[in-house]
N, C-alpha and C positions, 0 to 999 in steps of 0.2 A: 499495492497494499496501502500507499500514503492517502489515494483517494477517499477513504473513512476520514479524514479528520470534515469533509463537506457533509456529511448526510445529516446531521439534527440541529442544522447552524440558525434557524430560526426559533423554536422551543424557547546560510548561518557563518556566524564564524566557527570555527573548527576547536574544540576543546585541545587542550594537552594531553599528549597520551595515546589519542587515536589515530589509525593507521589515517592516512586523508585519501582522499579519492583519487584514484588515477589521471594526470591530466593526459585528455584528447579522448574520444571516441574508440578509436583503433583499441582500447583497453578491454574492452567488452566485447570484442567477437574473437573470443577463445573458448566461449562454451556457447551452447542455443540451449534453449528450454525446449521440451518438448510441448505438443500441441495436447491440450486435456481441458477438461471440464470437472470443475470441481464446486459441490454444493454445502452448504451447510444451513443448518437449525439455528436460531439464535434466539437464546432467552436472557432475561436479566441475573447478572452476575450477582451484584451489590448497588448499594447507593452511600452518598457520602454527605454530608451538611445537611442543607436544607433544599436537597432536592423535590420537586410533588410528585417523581415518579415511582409508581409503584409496581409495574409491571414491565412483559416486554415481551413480545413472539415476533416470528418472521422467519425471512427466509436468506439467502447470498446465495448468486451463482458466477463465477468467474468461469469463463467462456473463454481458451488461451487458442488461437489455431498460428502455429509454425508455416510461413508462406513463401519459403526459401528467403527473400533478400529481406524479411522482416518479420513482423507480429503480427497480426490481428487480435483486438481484444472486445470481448463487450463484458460487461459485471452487468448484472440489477441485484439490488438489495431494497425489499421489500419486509418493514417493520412496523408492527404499531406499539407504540409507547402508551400505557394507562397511566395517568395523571389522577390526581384531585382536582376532580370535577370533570372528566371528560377523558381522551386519548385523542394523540394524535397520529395519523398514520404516513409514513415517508416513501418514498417510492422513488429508489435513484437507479438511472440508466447511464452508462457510459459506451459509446462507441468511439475506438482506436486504435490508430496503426501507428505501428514504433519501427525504425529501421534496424538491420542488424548491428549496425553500427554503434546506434542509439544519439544518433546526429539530427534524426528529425521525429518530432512526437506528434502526429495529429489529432485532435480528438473532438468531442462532442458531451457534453453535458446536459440532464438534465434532471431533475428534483420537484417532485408534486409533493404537498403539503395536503394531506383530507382531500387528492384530488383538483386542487388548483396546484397550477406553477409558480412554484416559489422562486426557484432558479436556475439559471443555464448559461453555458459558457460554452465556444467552439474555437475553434485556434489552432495554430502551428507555434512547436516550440522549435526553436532550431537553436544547435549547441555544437561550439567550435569547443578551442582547447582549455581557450582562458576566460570563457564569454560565451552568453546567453541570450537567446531572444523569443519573446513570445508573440505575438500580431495575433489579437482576438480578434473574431469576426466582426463585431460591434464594439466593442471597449481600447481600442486603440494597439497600440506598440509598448511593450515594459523590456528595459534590455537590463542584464545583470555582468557585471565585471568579474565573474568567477566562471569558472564550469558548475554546469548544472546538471542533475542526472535525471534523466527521463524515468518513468516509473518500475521498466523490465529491467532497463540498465541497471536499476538498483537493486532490486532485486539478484541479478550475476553476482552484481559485485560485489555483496553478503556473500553469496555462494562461494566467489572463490579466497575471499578473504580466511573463510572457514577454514576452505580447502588447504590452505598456506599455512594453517594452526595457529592462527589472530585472533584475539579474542572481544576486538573493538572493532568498530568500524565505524567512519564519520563524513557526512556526505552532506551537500546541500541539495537538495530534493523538489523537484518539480510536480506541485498537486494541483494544477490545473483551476482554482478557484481565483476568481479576478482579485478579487480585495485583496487574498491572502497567498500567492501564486508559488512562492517556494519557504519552506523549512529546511531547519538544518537538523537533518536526521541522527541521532547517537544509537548506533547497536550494540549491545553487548553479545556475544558467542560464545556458548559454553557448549563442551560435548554433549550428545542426545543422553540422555539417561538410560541407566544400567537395565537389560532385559528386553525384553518386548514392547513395542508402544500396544497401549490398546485401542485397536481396529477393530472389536468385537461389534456387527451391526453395520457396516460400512463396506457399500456398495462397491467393490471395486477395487477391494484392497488390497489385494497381490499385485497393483500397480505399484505402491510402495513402499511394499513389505522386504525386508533384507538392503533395501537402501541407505548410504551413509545419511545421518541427521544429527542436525545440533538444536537447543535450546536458542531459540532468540529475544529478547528484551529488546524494542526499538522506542527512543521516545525522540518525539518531535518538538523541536523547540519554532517559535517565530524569531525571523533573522534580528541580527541587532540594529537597534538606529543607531544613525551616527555618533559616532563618540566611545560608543558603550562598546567594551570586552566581548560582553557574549551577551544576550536574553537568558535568562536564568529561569525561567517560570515556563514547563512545558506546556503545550494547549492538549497535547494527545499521545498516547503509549497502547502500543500491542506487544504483546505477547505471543510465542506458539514454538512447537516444531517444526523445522524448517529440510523440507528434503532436500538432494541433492538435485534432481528434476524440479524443484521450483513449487513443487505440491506444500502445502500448510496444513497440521492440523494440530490438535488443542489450542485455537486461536481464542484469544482473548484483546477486547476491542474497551479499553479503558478512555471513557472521557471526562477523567477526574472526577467531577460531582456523577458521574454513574460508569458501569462500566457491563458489557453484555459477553455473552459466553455462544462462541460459534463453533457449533458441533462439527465435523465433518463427517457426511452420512453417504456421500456418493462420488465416485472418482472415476472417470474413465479416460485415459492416457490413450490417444490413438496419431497416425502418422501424418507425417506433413514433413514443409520443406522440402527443398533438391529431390 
């Protein structure tokens, strides 16, 4: 989910309070996600200052296949933005494999702009207990003095933090963008909301209908530089319901000066792994 903070870029230390991340890998293989596919709608939520955007449609599909000793992922999200005086349209693809562990992250990036290549990035993250490494294909070596959480691993460990009845959770986080390579993620967790979610329209939905879910708030801060406490000023915040298989819906994808509303219209959970 932290990969949204890359798609319209052209147009941490750990707070008090929150639970911190597990150190080592071995944390994360107490649950698997299962393998599914999951799509969504996205329109324009709101806009804030003096943005020129006025619109927004598109599409998101996360693609998750369960391969026993790890992940497989691909996303594309495909949107166009209507502006004053024109629109732009974005076009992001990621292909990657996460171990079960969440010790090595491979991936691939890339971002067309109206059809040109804006940007792209490929790489291995590999993540010990206390320490991190990225080696991009082209852009060199970046190493980090903390643990760092690969994208799925983060994902868990919301889950099981929920599961443990937490209502924070705070992680430094691995999004794969050169310039900007890791955030420090702040979750908030609250119980799913009382009754029924509504899935009315949604392809697929007794894959997570009667499943435990909570409310999640995540906002992404950039790390601090030197010196500094903490970066106070987030770049990016989502929003949704969060299942206990790993499914999202009522996702809401806030990028301050704008923020887009991602329907969940189609969900198909099928098998993998062992």
């Amino acid at each position: 989910m932290n990969r949204f903070l890359s798609f319209f870029l052209p147009c941490l230390l750990l707070s008090p309070g929150a639970p911190q991340a597990q150190d080592g890998a071995a944390a994360q293989e107490e649950m698997r996600l299962p393998g599914h596919r999951a799509v969504y709608e996205l329109t324009l939520s709101e806009t804030r200052g003096t943005t020129a955007i006025t619109g927004a449609e598109g599409r998101y599909v996360f693609d998750l296949e369960d391969v026993c000793e790890g992940y497989t992922l691909n996303e594309r999200l495909v949107v166009r933005l209507a502006r004053d005086g024109g629109s732009i349209l974005t076009d992001y693809r990621l292909s990657a494999y996460e171990t079960e562990s969440g010790d090595l992250y491979r991936f691939a990036t890339e971002t067309e702009f109206n059809g040109a290549t804006g940007q792209s990035a490929s790489g291995d993250l590999s993540v010990e207990d206390e320490s991190a490494e990225v080696r991009y294909e082209n852009e060199g070596t970046v190493t980090f003095d903390e643990h760092v959480h690969a994208p799925l691993a983060h994902i868990r460990a919301i889950i099981e933090a929920a599961q443990a009845g937490e209502d924070r959770y705070a992680a430094t986080v691995f999004d794969g963008d050169v310039d900007k390579p890791v955030f420090y993620a702040v979750t908030r967790i609250a119980p799913g909301r009382d009754g029924m979610p509504d899935l009315d329209g949604v392809a697929g939905a007794e894959d997570i209908e009667g499943h435990d879910r909570w409310t999640i708030d995540s906002v992404y801060y950039p790390p601090a530089d030197a010196g500094d406490l903490e970066s106070s000023v987030p770049e990016f915040r989502f929003t949704g319901t969060l299942y206990d298989n790993g499914i999202v819906s009522d996702l809401r994808l806030d990028y301050l000066d704008f923020a887009l509303d991602a329907r969940l219209t189609e969900i198909d959970v099928h098998e993998g792994g062992c």
